[in-house]
ZAMARGU-4260 file (C-alpha; in steps of 0.2 Angstrom, whole numbers, plus 5000, padded with zeros to 4 digits):
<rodrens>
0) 5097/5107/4886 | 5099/5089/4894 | 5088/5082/4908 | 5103/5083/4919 | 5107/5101/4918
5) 5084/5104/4917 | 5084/5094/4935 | 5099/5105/4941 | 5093/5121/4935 | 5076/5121/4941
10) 5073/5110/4955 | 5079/5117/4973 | 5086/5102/4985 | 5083/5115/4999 | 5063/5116/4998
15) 5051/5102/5000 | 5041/5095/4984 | 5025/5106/4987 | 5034/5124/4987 | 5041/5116/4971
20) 5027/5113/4960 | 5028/5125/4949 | 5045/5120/4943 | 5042/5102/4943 | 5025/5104/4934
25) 5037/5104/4918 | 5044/5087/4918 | 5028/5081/4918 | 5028/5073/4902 | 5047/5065/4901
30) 5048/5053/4887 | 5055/5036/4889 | 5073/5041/4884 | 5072/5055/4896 | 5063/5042/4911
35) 5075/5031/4907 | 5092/5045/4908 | 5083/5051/4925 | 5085/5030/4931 | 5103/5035/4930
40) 5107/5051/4941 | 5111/5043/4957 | 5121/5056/4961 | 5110/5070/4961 | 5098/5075/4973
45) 5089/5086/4965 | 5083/5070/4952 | 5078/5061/4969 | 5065/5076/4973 | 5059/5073/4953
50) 5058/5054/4957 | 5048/5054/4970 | 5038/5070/4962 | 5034/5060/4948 | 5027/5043/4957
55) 5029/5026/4952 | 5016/5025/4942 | 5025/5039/4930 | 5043/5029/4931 | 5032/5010/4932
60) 5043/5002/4917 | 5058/5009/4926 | 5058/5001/4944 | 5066/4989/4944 | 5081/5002/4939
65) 5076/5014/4950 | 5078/4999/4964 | 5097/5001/4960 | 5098/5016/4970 | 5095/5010/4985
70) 5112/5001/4983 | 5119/5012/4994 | 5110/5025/5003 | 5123/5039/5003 | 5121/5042/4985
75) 5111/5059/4985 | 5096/5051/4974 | 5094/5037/4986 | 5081/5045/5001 | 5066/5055/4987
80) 5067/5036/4976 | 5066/5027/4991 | 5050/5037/4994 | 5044/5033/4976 | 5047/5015/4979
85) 5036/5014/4995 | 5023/5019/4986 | 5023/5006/4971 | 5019/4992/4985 | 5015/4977/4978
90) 5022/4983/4959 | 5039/4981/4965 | 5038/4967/4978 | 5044/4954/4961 | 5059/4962/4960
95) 5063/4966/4978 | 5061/4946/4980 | 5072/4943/4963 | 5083/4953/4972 | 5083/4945/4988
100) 5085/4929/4980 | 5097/4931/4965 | 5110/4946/4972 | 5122/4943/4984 | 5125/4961/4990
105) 5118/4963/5008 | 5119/4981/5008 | 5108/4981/4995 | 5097/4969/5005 | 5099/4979/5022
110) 5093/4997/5010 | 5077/4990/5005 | 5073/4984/5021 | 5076/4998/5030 | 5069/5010/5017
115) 5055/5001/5009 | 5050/4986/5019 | 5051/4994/5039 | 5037/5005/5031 | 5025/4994/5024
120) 5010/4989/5032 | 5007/4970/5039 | 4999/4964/5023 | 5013/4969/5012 | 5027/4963/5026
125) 5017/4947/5027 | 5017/4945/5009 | 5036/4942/5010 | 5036/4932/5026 | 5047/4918/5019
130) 5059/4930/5009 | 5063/4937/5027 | 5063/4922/5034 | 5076/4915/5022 | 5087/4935/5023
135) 5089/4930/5043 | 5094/4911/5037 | 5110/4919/5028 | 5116/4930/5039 | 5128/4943/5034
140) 5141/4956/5039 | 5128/4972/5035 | 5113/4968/5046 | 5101/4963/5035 | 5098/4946/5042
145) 5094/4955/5060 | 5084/4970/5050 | 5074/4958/5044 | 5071/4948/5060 | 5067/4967/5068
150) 5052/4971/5056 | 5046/4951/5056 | 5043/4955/5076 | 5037/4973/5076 | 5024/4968/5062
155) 5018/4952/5072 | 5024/4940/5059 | 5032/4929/5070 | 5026/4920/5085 | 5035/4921/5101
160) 5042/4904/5100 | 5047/4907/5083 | 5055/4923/5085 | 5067/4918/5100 | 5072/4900/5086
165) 5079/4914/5074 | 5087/4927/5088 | 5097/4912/5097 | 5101/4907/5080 | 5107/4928/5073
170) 5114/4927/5092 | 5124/4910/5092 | 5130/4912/5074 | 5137/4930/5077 | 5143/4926/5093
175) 5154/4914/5086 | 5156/4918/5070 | 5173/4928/5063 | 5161/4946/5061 | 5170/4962/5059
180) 5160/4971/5067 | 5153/4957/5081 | 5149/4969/5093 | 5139/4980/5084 | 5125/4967/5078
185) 5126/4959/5092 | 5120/4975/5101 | 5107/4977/5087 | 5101/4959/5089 | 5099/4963/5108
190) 5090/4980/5102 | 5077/4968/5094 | 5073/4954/5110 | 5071/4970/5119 | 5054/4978/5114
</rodrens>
């Protein structure tokens, strides 16, 4: 039977992790073919309940694929490996900064913050203070640039003159700027000044 039809068979997308132990104790010892088919079913659930069952450590020579998940967090795997990935911490902070860096795709960008990054501690955060800072420098159609602004203030990582240089600059630049959806981050900007 293939992994696929395994995950669908015996995991339940209806019960949390520890009512499921049983059932899950059996992929305890996935073979690299079988980690590296799991780093494929975004579409599934059921193999995000596995994911995050089976921890970073288990799936370490996978993350980076398992990052690719978090393209879009509709896709049914997307919430139990975002909680995988939380807990790699600094494993998987070389990839999130490749990412940052060398893909343009701010959804992507806006996912990891959101799901990884707003639930780091201070130490981690600060540890990508300048990858923020340079997210908020491009600002983008998604939010990310304001995502990253929001957890650079609610971690203390920016002073108060510092913050208000990068919200007048968001502010200005979306203000004036041809956004889509100019309303909506501006409103989210103005969430951020405000606590």
């Amino acid at each position: 039977m293939k992994l696929i039809e395994r995950i669908e068979n015996t995991i339940e997308w209806n019960k949390p992790i520890d009512e499921q132990l049983e059932n899950l104790h059996q992929f305890d010892n996935l073979s690299e073919k079988e980690i590296l088919d799991l780093s494929t079913y975004i579409k599934s659930s059921k193999a995000g309940f596995l994911i995050e069952y089976l921890g970073f450590e288990k799936l370490n020579n996978y993350l980076p694929n398992f990052l690719e998940f978090l393209q879009d967090a509709n896709w049914p795997a997307s919430n139990g490996t975002a909680k995988m990935l939380i807990k790699a911490k600094e494993t998987i902070i070389p990839e999130i900064q490749r990412i940052f860096k060398e893909e343009n795709d701010s959804i992507w960008h806006y996912w990891i913050l959101v799901l990884i990054i707003n639930n780091w501690d201070y130490y981690l955060v600060s540890t990508i203070k300048n990858d923020l800072i340079k997210l908020i420098n491009k600002i983008d159609q998604e939010g990310a640039s304001i995502q990253a602004l929001r957890i650079l203030k609610e971690k203390k990582l920016l002073k108060s003159k510092e913050f208000n240089h990068y919200y007048e600059y968001l502010y200005n630049t979306i203000k004036n700027g041809k956004y889509e959806i100019k309303l909506e981050l501006l409103k989210d900007l103005e969430e951020i000044k405000k606590y």
